[in-house]
C-alpha positions in Angstrom: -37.8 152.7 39.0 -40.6 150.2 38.2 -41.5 149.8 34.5 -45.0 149.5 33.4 -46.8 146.2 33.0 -46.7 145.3 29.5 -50.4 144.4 28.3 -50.5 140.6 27.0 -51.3 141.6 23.5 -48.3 143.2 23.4 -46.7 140.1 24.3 -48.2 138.4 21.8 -47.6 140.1 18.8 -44.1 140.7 19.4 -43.9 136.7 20.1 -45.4 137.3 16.2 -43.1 139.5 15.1 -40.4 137.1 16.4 -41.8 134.0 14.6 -42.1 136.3 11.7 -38.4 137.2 11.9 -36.7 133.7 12.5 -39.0 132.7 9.4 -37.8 135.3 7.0 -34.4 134.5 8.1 -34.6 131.0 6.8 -36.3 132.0 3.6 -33.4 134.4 2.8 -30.7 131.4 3.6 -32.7 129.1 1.6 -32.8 131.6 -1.1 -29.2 132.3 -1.0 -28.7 128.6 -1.1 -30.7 128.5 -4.6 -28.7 131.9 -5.9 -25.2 130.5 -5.0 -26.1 127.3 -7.1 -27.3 129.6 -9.6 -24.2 131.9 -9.2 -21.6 128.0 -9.9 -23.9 127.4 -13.0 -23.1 130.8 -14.7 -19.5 130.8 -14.1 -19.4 126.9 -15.4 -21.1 128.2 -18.5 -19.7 131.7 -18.7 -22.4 133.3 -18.5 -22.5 137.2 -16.9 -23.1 137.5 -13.8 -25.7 139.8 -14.2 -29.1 139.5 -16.1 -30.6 143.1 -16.1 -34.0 142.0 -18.0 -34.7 139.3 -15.6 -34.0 141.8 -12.7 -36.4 144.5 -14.2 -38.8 141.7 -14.5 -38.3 140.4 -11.0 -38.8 144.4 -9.9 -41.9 144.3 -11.6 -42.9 141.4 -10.7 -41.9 142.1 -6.9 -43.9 145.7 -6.9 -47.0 143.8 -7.7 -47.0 141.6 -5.3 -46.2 144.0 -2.6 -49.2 146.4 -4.1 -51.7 143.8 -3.8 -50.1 142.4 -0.5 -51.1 146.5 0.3 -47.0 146.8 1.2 -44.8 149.7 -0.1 -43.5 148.8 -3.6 -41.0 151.1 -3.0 -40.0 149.3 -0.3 -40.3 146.0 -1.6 -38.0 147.4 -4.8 -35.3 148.5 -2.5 -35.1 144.9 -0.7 -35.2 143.4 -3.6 -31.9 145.7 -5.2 -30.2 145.1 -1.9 -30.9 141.2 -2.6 -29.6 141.3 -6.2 -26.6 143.5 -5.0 -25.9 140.4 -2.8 -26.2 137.9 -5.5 -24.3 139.8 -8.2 -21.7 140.2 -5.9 -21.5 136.6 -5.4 -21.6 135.9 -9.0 -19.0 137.9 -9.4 -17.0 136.1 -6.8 -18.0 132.6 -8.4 -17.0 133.8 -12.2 -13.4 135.1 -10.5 -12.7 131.4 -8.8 -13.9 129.6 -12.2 -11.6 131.5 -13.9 -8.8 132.2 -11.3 
């Protein structure tokens, strides 16, 4: 069965969305580069691994920003907790090993 011709915009903006993709992927790994640093400093200095007011500040913060990029904040709130889930967990990990 033949498929349809897909219309060169199509193309295009999935090309896009690709791009798009491959660049959030190395902006998350970066990140995680920075929070895994952050993550060896806090166990060295023994300090929790998690810092609710900065994470209500970075929700705020992040809600904003979505809002004015016209983007869910709802959304961008519930990538952001999955994010911090991720780093806390980490943290955790790193306190364990300086302790361990």
């Amino acid at each position: 069965m033949d498929q349809p011709a897909v219309p060169a915009e199509l193309l295009e903006i999935r090309r896009s969305i690709d791009n798009i993709d491959a660049a959030m992927v190395h902006l998350l790994a970066e990140r995680f580069r920075c929070t895994k640093r952050v993550g060896q400093l806090k166990a060295t200095h023994r300090l929790p691994p998690a810092d609710p007011a900065r994470e209500a500040r970075q929700v705020e913060r992040l809600r904003k920003l979505a809002s004015d990029a016209e983007l869910d904040p709802d959304f961008a709130e519930k990538y952001l907790a999955f994010v911090i889930r991720e780093v806390i967990r980490y943290h955790e990990a790193a306190a364990r090993e300086a302790t361990g």
